[in-house]
N, CA and C atoms as a LAMMPS dump frame, in Angstrom:
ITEM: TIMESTEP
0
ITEM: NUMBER OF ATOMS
537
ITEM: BOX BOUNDS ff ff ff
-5.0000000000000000e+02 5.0000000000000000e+02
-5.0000000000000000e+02 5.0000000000000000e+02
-5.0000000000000000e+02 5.0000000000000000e+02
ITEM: ATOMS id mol type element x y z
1 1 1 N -465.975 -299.528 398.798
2 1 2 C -466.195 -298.117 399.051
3 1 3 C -466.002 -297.867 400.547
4 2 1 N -465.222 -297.047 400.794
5 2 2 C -464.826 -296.676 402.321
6 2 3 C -465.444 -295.18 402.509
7 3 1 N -466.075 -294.93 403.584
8 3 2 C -466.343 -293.525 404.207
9 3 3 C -465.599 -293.269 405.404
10 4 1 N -464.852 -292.479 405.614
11 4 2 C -464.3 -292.055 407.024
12 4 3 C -465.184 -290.668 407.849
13 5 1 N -465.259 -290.971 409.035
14 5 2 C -466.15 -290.323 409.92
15 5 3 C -465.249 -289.117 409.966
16 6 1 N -466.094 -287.921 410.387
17 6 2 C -465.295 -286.386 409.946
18 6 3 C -464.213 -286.238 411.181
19 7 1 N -463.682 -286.589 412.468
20 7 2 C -463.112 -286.641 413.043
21 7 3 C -462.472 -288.329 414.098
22 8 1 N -461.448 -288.481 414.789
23 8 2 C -461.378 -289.509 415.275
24 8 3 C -462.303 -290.002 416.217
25 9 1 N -462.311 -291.602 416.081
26 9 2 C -463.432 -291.653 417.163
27 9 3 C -465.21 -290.948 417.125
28 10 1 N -465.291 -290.099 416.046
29 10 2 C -466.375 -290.022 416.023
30 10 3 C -467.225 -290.873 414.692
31 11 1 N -468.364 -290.813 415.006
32 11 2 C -469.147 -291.527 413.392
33 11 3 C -469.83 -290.344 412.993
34 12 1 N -470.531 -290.567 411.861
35 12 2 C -470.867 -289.774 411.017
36 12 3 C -472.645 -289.982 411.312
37 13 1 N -473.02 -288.628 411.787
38 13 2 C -474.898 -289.174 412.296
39 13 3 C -475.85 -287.68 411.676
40 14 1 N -476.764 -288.276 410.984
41 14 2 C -477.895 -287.591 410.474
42 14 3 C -477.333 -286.836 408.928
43 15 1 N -477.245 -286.261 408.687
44 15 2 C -476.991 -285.422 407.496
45 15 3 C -475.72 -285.042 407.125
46 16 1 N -475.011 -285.638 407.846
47 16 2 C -473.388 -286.225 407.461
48 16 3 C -473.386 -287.448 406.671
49 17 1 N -474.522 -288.387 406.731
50 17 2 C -474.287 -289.527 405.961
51 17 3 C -474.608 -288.82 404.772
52 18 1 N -474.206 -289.592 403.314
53 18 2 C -473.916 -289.178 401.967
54 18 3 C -474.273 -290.311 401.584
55 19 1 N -475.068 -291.741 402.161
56 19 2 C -474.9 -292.662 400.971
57 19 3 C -476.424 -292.997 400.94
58 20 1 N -476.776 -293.655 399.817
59 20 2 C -478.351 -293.562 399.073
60 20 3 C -478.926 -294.537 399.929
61 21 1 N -478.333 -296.03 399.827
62 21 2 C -479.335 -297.086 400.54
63 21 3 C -478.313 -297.16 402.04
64 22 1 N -479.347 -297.765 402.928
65 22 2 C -478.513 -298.261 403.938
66 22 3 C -479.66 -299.334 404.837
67 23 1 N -478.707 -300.2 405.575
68 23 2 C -479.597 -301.155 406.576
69 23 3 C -479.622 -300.179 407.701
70 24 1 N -480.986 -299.916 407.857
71 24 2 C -480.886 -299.464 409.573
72 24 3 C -481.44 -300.297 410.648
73 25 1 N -480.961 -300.629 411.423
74 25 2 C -481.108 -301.215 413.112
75 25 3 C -481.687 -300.178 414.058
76 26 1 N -482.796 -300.887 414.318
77 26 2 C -483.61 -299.858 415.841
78 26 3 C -482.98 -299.621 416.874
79 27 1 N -483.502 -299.02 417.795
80 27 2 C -482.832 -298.895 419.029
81 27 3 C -482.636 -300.198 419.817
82 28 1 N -483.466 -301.126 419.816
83 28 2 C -483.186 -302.47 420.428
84 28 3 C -482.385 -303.215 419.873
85 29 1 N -482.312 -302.911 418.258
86 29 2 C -480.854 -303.814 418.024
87 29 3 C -482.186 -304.847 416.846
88 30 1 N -483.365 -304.581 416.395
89 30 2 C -484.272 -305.296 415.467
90 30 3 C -483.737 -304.153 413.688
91 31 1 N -483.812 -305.227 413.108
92 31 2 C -483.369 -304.465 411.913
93 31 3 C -484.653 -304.628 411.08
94 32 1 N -484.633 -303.292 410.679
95 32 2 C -486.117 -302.701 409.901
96 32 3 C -486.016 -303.033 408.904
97 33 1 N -484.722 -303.329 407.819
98 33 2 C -484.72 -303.463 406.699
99 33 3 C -483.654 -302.038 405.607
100 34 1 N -483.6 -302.595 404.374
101 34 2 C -482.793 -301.496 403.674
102 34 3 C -483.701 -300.931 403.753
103 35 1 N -483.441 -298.94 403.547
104 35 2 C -484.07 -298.36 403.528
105 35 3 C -483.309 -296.84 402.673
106 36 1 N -483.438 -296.451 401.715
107 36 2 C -483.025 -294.96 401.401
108 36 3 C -483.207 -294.389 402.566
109 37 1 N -481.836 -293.087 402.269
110 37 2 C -480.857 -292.708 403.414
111 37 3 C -482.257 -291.682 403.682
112 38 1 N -483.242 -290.979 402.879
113 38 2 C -484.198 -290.384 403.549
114 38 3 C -485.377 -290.889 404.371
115 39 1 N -485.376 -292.217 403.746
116 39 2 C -486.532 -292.842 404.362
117 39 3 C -485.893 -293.287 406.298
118 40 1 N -484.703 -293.419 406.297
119 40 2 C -483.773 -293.603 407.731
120 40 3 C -484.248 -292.7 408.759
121 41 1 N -483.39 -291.452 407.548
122 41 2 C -484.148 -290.054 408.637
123 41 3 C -485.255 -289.84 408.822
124 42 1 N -486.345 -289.839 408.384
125 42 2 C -487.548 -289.973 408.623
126 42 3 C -488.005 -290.577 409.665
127 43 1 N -487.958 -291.685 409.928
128 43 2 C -487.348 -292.792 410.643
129 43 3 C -487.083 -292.629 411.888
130 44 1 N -485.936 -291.86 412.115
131 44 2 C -484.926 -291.288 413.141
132 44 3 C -485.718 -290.417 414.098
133 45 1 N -486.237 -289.534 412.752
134 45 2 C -486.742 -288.167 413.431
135 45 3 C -488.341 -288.537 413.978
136 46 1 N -488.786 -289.399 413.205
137 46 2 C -490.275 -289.56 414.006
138 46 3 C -489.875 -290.338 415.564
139 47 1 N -488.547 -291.325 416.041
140 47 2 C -488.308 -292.005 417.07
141 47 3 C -487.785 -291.229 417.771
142 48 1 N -487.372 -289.896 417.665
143 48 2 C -486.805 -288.626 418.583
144 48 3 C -485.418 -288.906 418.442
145 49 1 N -484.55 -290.195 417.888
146 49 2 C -483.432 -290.612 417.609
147 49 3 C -482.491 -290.235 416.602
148 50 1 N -481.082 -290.023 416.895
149 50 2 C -480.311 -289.917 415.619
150 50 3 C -479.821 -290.863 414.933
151 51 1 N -479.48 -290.622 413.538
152 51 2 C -479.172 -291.972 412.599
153 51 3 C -477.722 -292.068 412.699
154 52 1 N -477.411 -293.001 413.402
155 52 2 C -475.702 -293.045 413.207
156 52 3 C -475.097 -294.251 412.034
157 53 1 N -474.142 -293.652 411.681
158 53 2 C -473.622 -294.69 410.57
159 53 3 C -472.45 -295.783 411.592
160 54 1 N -472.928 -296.772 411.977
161 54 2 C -471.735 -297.403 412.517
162 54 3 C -471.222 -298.616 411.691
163 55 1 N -471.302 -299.032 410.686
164 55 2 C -471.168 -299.941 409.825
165 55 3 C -470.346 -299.559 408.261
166 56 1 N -469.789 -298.637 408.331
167 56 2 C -469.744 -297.892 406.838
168 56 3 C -468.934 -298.753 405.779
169 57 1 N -468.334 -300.148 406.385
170 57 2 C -467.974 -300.968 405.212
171 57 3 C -468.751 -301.78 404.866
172 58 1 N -469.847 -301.77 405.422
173 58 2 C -470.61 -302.852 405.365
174 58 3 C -471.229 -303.122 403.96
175 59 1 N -472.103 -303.838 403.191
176 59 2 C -472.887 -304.039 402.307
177 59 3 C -474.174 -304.29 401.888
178 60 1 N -475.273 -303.449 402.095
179 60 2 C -475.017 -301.936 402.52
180 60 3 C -474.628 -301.685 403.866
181 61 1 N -474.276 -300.565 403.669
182 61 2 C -473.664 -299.958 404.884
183 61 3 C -474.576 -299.489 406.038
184 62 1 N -474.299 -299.996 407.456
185 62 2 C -475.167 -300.698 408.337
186 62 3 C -475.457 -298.827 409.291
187 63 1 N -476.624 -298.328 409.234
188 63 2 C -476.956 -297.295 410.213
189 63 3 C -477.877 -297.861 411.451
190 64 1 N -477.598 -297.348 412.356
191 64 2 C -478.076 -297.474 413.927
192 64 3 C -478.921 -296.129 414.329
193 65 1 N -480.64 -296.345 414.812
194 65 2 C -481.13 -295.191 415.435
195 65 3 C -480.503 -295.386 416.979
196 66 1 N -480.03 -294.454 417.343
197 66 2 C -479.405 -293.974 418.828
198 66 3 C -479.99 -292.63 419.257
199 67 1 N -479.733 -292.775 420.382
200 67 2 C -479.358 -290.997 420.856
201 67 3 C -477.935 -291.144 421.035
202 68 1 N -477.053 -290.16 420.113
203 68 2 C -475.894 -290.379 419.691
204 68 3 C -474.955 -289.216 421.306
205 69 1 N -475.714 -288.482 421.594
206 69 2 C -475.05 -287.998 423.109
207 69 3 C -474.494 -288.663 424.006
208 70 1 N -476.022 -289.543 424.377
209 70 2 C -475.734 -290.508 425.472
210 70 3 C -474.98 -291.9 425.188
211 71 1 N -474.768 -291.684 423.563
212 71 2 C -473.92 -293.448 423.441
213 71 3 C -472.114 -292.578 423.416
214 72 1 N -471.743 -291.288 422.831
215 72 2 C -470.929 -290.541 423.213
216 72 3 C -470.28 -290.589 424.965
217 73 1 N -471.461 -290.05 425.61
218 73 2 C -471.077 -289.982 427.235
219 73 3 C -471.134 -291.38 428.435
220 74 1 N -471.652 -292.263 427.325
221 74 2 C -471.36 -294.005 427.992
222 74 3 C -470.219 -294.003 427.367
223 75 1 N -469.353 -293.982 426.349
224 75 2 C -468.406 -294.394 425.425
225 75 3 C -466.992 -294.236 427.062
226 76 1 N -467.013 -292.663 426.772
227 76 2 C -466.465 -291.758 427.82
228 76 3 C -466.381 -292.222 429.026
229 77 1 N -467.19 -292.632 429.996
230 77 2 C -467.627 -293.367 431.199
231 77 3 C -466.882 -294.691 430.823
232 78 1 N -466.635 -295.302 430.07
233 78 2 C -466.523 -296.558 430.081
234 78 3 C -464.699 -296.514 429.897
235 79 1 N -464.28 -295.528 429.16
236 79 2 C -463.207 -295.008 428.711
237 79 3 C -462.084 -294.625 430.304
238 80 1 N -462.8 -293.892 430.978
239 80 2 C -462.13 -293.76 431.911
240 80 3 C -462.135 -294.272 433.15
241 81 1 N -463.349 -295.414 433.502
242 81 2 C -463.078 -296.446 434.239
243 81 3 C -461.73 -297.288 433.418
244 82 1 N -461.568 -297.733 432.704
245 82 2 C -460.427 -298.425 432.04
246 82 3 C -459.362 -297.979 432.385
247 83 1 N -459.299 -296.603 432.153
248 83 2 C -457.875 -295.73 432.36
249 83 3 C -457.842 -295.749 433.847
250 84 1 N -458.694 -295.846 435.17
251 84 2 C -458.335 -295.151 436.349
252 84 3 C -458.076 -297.129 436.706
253 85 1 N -458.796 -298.362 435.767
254 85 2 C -458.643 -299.419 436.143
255 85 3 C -456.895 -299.85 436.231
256 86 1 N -456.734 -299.234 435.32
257 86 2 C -455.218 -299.661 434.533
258 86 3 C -454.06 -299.087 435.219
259 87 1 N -454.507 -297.568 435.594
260 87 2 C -453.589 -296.633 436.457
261 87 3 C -453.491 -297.614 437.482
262 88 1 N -454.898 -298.351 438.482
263 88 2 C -454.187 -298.57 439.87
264 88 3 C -453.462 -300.337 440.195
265 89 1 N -453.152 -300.865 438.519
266 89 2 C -452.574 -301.693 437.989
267 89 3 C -451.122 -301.163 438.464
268 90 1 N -450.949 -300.333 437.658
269 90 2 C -449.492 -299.913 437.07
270 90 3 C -448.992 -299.629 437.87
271 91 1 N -447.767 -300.695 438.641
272 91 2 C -446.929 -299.687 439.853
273 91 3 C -445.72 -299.217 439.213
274 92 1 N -445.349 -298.455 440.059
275 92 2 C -443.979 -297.567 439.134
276 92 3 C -442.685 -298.388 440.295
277 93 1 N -441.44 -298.574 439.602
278 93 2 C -440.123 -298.792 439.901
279 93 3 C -439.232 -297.636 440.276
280 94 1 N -439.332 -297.815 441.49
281 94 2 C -438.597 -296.931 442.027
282 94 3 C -436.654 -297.366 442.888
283 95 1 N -435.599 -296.618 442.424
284 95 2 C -434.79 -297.291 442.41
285 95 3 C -433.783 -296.504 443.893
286 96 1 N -433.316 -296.716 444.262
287 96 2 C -432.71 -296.204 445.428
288 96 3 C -431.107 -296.626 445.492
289 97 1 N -430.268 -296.341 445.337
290 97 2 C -428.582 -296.406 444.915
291 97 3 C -427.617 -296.108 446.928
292 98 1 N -427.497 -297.146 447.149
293 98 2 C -426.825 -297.322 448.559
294 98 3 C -425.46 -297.371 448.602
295 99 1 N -424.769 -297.176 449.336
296 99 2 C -423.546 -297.632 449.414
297 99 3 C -423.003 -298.521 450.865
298 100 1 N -422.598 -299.414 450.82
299 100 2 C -421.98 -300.234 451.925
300 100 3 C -422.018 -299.692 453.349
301 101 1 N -421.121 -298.492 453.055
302 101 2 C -420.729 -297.806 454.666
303 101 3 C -421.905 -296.412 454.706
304 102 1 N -423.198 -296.51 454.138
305 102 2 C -424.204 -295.627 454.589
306 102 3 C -424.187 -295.222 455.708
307 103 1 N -424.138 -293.469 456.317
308 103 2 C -423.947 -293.303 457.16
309 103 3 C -425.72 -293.521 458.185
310 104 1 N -425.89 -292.878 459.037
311 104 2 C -426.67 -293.126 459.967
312 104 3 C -427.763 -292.053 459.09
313 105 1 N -427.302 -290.673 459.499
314 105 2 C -428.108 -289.747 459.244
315 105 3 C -428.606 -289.876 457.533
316 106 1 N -427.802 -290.442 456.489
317 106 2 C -428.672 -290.422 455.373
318 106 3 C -429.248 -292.317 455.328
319 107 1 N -429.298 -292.842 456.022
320 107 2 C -429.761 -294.357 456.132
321 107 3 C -431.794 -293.307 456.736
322 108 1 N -431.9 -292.793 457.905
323 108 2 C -433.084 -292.086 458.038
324 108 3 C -433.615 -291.164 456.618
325 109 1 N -433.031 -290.7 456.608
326 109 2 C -433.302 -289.789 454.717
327 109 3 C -433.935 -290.608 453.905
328 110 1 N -433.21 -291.765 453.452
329 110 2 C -433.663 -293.046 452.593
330 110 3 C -435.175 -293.361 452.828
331 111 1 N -435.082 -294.222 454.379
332 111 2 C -436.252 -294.402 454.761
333 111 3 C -436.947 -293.428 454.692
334 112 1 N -437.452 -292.548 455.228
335 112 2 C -438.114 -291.713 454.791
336 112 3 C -438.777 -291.396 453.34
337 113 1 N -437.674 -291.048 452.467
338 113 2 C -438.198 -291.034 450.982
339 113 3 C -438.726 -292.848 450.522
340 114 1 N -438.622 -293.682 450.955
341 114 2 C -439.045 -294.854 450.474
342 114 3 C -439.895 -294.956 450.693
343 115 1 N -440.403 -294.844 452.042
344 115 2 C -441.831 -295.072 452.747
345 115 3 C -443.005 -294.324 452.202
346 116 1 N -442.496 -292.827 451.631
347 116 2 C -443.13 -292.33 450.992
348 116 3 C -443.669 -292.969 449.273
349 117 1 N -443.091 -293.252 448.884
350 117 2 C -442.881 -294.139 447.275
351 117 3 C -444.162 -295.341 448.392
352 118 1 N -443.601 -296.139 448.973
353 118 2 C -444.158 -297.415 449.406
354 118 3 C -445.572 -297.415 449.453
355 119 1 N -446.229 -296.038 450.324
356 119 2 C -447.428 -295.798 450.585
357 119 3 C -448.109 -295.477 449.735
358 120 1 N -447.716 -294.825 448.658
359 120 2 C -447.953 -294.635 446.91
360 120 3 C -448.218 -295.621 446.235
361 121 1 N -447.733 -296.713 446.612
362 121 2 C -447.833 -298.232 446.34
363 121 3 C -446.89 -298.322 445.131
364 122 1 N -445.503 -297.852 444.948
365 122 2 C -444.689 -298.313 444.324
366 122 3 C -443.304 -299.369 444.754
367 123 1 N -443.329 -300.031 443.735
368 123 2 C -442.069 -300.881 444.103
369 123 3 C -440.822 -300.244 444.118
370 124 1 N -440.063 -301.021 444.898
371 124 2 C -438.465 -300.19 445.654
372 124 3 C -437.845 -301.039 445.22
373 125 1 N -436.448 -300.45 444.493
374 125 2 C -435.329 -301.457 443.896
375 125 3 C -434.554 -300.976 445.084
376 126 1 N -433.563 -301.749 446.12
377 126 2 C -432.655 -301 446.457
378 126 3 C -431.156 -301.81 445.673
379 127 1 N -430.517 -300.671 445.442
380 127 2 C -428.991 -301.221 445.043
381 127 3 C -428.079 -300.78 446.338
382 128 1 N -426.999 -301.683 446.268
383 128 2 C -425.732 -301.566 446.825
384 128 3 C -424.701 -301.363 446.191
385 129 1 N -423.9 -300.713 445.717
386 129 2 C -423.089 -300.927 444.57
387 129 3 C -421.737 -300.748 445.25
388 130 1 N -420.833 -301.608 445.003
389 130 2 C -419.791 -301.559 445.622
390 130 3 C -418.513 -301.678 444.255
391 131 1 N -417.257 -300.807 445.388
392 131 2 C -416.188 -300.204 444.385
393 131 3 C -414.89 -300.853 444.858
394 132 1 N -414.24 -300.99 444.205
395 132 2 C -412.67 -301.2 444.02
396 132 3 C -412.798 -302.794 445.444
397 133 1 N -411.978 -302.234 446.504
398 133 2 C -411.87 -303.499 447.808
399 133 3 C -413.019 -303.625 448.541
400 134 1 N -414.309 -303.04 448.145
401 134 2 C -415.351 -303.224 448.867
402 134 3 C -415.952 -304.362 448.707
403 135 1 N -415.775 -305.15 447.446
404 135 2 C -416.144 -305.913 446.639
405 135 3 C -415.851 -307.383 446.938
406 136 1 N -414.284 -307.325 448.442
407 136 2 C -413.892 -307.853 449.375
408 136 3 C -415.247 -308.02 450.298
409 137 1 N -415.673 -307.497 450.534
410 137 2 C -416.62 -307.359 452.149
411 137 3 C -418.034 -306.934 451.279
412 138 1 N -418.728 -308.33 450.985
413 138 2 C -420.412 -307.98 450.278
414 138 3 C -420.758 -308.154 451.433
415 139 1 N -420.451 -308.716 452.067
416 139 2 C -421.859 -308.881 453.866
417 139 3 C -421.794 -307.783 453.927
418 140 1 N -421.403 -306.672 454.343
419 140 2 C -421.6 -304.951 454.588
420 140 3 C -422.498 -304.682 453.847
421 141 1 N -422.451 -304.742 452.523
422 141 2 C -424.054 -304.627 451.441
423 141 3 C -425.153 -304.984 451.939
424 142 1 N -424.929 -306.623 452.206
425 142 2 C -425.937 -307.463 452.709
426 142 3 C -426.355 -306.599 453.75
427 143 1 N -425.685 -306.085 454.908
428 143 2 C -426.113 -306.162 456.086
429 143 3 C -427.158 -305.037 455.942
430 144 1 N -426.912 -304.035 455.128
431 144 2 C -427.026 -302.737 454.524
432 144 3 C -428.861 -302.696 454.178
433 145 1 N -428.558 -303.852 453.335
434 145 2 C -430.09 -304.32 452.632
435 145 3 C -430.929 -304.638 453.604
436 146 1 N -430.2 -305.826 454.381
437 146 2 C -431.371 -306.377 455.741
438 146 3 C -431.777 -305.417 456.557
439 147 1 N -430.635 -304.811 457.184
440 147 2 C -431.194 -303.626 457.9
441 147 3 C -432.773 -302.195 457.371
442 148 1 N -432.55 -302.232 455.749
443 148 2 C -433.424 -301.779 455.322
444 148 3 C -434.486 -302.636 455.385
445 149 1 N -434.524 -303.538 454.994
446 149 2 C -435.693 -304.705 455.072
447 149 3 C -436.62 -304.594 456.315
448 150 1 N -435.331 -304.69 457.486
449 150 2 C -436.301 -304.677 458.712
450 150 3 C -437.004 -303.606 459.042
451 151 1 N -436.41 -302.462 458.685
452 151 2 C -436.574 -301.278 459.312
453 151 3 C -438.072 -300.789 458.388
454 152 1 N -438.516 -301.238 457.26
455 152 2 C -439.641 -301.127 456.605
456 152 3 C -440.779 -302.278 456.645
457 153 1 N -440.388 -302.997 457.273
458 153 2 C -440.974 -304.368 457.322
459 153 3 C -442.697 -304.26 458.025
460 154 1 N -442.917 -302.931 458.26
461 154 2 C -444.304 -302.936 458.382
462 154 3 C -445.122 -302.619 457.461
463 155 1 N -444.348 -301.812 456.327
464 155 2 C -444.93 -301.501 455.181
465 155 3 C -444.879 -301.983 453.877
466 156 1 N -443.94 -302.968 454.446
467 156 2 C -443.279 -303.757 452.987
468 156 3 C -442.66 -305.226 452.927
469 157 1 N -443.068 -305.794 451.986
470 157 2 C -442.139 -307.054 451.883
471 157 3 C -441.93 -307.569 451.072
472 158 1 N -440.593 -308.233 451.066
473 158 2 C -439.387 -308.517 450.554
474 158 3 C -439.854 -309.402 448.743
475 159 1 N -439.947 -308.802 447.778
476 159 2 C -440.423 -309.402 446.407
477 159 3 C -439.002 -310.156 446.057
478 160 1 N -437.537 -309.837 446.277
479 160 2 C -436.878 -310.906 445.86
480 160 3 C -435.518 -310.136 446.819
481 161 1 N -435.764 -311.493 447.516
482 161 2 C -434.291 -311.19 448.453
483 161 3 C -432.941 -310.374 447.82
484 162 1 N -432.138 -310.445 448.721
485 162 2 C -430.715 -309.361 448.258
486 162 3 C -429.959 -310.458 447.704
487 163 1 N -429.327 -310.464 446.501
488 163 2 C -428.744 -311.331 445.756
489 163 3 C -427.519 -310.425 444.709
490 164 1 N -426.054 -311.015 444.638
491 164 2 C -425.022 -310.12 443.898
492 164 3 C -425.166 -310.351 442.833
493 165 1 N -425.254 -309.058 441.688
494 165 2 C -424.959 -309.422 440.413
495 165 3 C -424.352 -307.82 439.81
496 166 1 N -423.07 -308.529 439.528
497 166 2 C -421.602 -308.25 439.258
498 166 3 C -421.102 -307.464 440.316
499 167 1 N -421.042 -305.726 440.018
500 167 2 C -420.654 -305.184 441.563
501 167 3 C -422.205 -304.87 441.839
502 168 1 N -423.078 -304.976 441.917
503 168 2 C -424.265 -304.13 442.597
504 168 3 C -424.955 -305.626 443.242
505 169 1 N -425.364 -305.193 444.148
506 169 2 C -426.423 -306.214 445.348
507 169 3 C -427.729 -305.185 445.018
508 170 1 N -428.584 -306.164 444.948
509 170 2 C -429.883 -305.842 444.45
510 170 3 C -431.12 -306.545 445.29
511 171 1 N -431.935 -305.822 446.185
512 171 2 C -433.06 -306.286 446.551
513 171 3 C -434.483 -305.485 446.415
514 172 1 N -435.435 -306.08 446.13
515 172 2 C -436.222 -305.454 445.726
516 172 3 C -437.366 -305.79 446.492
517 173 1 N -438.373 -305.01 446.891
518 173 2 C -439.055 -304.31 448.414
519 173 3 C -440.625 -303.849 446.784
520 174 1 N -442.239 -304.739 447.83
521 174 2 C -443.24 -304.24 447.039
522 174 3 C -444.06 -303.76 448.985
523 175 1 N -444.966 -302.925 448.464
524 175 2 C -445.946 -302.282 449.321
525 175 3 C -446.332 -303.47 449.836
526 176 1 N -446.673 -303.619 451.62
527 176 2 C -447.647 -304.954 451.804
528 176 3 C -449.316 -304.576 451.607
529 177 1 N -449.834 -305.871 451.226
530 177 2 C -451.076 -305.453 451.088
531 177 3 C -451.824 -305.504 452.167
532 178 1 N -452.676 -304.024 452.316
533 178 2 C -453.776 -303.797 453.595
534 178 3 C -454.751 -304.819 453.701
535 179 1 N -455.019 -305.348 454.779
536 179 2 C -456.343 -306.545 454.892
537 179 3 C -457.45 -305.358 455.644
């Protein structure tokens, strides 16, 4: 016999339950024994507590006195430490597309928008991608990359050197970490 709770994530507490016998567990977690679903509430209501059903496959099916608010607004609390834990996990890939003979004035542009990403604490792909006879002259890429390297090198360092694969030169740049 399966019961599903009237919405997600929630359980079913006090006069939402529908079933005759059930085990209820105190607030400390001591189990009182089976008890008819009125004798629970009774129960509940003399401990100032609500009867939550958290067990509903159980045999019988296992109710808990709680205060069902505050196990709601710990749930929540606990929910979004996780999420803000996980967010400052997750760095984002950020990709930046160069070309060999970068001029001066958009080589400053770059930097600029990177440093910004960097301080965000995301990782920097930079590419080089080279065309037709450029493909002659990869040190220009290279030089391209190092020069970026250095020129960020207070805010960043080098997660995997500049290395060719096929036409694109690829180096990839993480935030340094603050001491």
């Amino acid at each position: 016999m399966f019961y599903i709770a009237n919405s997600k994530n929630n359980l079913l507490i006090n006069e939402q339950i529908k079933i005759p016998q059930v085990l209820v567990i105190g607030p400390n977690g001591e189990q009182t024994g089976v008890k008819s679903i009125k004798d629970a509430m009774i129960l509940a209501n003399y401990a100032g507590l609500d009867l939550v059903l958290i067990g509903p496959n159980g045999n019988p099916p296992v109710c808990k006195l709680m205060d069902y608010n505050k196990y709601k607004y710990e749930k929540s609390k606990k929910e979004k430490a996780a999420l803000k834990k996980q967010r400052a996990t997750l760095q984002e890939l950020k990709e930046f597309r160069l070309s060999p003979s970068i001029d001066v004035g958009d080589v400053e542009t770059k930097i600029k928008q990177i440093t910004k990403y960097l301080e965000k604490g995301d990782k920097i792909k930079l590419t080089v991608r080279f065309r037709g006879r450029q493909m002659a002259h990869t040190e220009l890429g290279l030089d391209v990359l190092k020069n970026f390297a250095e020129r960020l090198k207070d805010i960043s360092d080098i997660e995997q050197d500049a290395k060719l694969d096929g036409k694109n030169m690829i180096m990839l740049l993480i935030p340094r970490k603050s001491k």
